[in-house]
LODRENDO-482015 format. One record per residue: residue in three letters; x, y, z of N, C-alpha, C in turn. Coordinates in steps of 0.2 Angstrom, whole numbers, plus 5000, padded with zeros to 4 digits. Last residue first. Layout:
BEGIN
ALAXYZXYZXYZ...
This chain:
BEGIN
UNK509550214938509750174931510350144931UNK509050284944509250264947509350194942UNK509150424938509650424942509650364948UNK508150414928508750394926509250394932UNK506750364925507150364933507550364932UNK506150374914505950404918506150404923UNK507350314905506850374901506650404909UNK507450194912507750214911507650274911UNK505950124907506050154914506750194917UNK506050124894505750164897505850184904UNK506850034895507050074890506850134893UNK506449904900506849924906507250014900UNK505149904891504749934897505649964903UNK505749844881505249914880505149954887UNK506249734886506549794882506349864881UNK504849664888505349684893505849734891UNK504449654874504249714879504549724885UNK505449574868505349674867505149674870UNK505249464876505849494876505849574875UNK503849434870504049454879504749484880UNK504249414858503849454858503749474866UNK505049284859505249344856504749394857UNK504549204867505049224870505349274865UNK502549244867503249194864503649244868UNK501449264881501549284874502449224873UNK501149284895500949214891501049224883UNK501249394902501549334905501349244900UNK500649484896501349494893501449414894UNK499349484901499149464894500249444892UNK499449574910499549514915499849464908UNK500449704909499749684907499949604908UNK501249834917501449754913500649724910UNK501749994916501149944918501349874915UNK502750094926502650074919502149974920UNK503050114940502250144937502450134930UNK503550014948503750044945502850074940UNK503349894962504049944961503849974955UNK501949864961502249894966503049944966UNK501649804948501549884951501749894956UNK502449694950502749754944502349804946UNK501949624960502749664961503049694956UNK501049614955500749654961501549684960UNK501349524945500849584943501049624947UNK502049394952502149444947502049514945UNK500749364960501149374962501549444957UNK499749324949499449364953500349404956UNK500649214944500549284939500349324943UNK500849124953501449154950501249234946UNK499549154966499849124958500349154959UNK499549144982499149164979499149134971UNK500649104993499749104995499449124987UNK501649084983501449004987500749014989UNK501949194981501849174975501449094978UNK502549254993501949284988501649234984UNK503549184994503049174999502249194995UNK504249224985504149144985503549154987UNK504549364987504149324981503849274982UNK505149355000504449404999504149364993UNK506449294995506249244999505249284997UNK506449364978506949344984506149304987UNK506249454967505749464972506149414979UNK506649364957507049404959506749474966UNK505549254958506349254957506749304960UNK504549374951504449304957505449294961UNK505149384938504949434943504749404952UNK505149234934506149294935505749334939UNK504049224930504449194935505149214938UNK503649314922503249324928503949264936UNK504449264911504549324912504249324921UNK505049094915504849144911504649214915UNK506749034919506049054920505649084915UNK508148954925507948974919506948964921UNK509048934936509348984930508949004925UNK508348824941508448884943508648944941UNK506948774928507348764935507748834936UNK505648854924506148784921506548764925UNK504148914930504948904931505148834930UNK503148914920503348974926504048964927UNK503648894902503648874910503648944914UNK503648944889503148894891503148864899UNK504649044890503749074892503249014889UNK506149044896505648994894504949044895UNK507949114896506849134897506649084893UNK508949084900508749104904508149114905UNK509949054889509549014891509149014898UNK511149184895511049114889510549074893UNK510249334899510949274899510549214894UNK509049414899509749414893510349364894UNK508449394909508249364905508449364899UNK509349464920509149414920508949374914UNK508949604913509649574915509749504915UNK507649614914507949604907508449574907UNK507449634927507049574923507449554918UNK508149754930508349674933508149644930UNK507349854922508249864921508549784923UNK506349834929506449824923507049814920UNK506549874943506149814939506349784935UNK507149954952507549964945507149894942UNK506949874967507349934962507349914956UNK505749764970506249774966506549854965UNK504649754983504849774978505749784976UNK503249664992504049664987504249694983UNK501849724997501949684990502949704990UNK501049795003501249735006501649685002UNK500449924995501249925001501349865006UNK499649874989500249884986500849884991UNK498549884997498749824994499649814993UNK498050035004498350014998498649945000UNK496950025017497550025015497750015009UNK495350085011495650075013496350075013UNK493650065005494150105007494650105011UNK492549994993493050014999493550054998UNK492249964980492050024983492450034989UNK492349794985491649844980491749904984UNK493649704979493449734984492749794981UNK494849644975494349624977493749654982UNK496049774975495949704975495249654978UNK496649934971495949884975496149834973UNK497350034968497550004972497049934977UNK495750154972496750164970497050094973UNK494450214964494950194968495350184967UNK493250294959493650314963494250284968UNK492050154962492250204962492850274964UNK491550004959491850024963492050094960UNK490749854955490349914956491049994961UNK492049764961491249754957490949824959UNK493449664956493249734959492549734955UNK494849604954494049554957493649634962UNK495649724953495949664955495249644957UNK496749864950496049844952496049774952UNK497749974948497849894950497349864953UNK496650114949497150094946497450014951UNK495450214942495650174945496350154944UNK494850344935495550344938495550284943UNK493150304939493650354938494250364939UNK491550194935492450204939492850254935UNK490750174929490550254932491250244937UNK490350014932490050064928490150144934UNK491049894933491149924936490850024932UNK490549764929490149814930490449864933UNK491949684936491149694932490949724932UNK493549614934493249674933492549654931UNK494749544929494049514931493549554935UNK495649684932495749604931495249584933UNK496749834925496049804932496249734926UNK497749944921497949854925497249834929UNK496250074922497150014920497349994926UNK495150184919495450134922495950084920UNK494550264909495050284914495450234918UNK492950194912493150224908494050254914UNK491650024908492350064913492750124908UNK490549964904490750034905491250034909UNK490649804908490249874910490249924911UNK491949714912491349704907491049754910UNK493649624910493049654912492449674907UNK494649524908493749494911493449544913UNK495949644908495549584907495149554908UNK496749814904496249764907496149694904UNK497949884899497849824903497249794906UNK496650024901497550004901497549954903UNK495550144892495550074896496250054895UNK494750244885495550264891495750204893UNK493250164887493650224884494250224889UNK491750064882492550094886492950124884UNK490550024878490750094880491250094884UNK490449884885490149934882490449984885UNK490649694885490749764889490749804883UNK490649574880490149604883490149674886UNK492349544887491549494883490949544884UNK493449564887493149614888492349604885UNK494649474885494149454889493449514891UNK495949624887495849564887495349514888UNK496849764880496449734885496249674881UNK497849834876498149754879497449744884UNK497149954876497949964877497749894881UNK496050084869496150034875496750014874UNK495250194864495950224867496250144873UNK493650124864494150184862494650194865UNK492449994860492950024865493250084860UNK491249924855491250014855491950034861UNK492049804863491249814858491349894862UNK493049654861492549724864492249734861UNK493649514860492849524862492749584864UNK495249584863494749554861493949534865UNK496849694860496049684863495749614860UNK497849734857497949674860497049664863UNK497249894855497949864856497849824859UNK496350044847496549994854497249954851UNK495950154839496750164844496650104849UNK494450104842494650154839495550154843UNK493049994837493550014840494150064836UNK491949954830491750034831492450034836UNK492149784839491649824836491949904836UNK493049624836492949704841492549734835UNK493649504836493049504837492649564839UNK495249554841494749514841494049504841UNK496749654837496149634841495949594837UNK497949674834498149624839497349614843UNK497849844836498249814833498149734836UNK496949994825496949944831497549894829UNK496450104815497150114820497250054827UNK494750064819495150104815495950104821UNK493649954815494049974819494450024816UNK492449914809492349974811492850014815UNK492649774817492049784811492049854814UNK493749614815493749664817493149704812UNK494249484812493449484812493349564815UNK495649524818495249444817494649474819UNK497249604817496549594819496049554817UNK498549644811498549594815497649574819UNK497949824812498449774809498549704814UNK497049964804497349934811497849844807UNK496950064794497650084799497750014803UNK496149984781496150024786496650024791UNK495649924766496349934770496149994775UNK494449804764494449874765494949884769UNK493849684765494349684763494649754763UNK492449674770492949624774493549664774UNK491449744760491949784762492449754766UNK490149644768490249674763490949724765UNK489949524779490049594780490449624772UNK489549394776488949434781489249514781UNK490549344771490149344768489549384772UNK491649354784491849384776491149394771UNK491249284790491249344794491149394786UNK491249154787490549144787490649244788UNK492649124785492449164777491649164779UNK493549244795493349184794492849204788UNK495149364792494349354796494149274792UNK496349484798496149384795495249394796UNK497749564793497149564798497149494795UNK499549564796498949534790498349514796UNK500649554803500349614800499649624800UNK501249414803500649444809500449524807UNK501549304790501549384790500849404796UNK501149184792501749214791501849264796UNK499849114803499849144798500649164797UNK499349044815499949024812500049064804UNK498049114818498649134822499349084820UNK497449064805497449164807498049154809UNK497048954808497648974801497849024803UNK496348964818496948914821497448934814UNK495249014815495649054817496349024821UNK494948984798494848954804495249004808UNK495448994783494748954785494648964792UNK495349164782495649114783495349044784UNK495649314770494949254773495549204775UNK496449444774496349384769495949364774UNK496949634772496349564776496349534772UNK498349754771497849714770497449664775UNK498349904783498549844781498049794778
């Protein structure tokens, strides 16, 4: 995909054509080559990325998506806030992390978690290894989180349900009134009295999160709960598609 110089990156993201890389003209003039068509698409100030899509500021990245501020990541998927972090590989959903993480998905304000393997729903986690299901926590051990959390039958297949009537999804409000939410608020919402209460001690999106991992191993990236109401519609679509594809006998 082609790169144009923008003045600013407030031109970038009201730009037409969201294809079209962009970079700034101080990025344009310090890097010979700016303009050089390689696989990735929708990218700002990207240097060495190949097949990425929706990144930021990233370095030497390779098959990432929705990333921004990495640096030498591979294989990453809607990470987010990755200020400073090296050498990431396999990464899914991540946001605020920083320090080698390899393997790990859906983590959140993540540090140093250098030498973590197969983590998964990680959440305010520091130096932790081999773990399942963490939330604030460094390396413990213990009951999974997940099994306090509300779950939905058929998540995705209800979300969409909901969010296909008339005037139903707002993604500039948690909740517009009672018929009408945005994506994390329907999940909340249809989570019944368990939501509410979820959502009262902690956020609407912490909430959210816990009740898409809890009922369904198709991942949501926290990053969904704040995109436009065309661009959260397909991935709701993408994900009650999906979920269909792997649970069809309860579709």
């Amino acid at each position: 995909m082609k790169t144009e110089i923008f003045p600013n990156y407030q031109a970038f993201i009201n730009r037409t054509d969201k294809r079209i890389n962009g970079v700034s003209p101080k990025f344009a003039e310090a890097n010979p080559g700016w303009d050089a068509r390689r696989g990735n698409q929708g990218c700002w100030n990207c240097s060495g990325c190949s097949d990425c899509y929706s990144c930021s500021d990233c370095y030497s990245c390779s098959d990432c998506y929705g990333c921004s501020n990495c640096y030498r990541c591979s294989d990453c998927y809607r990470c987010s806030g990755c200020s400073d972090g090296y050498s990431c590989s396999d990464c899914y959903s991540c946001s605020d992390c920083s320090g080698g993480c390899s393997d790990c998905y859906s983590c959140s304000d993540c540090y140093s978690c250098s030498g973590c393997r197969d983590c998964s729903g990680c959440s305010g986690c520091y130096g932790c290894s081999g773990c399942s299901g963490c939330s604030g926590r460094s390396g413990a051990k213990g009951k999974s989180p997940l099994r306090e959390f509300p779950v939905i039958p058929s998540i995705h297949q209800r979300v969409l349900e909901a969010v296909s009537k008339p005037d139903a999804l707002d993604m500039s409000n948690w909740h517009t009134c009672e018929t009408t939410h945005c994506r994390a608020g329907w999940v909340v919402t249809l989570a019944g009295e368990a939501g509410k209460d979820l959502e009262a001690q902690t956020s609407t999106q912490f909430a959210a999160m816990m009740i898409y991992q809890a009922a369904s191993p198709i991942l949501v990236s926290p990053m969904c709960f704040f995109e436009s109401n065309t661009v959260a519609m397909a991935d709701m679509e993408r994900c009650a598609k999906e979920e269909k594809r792997l649970c069809p006998a309860t579709s």
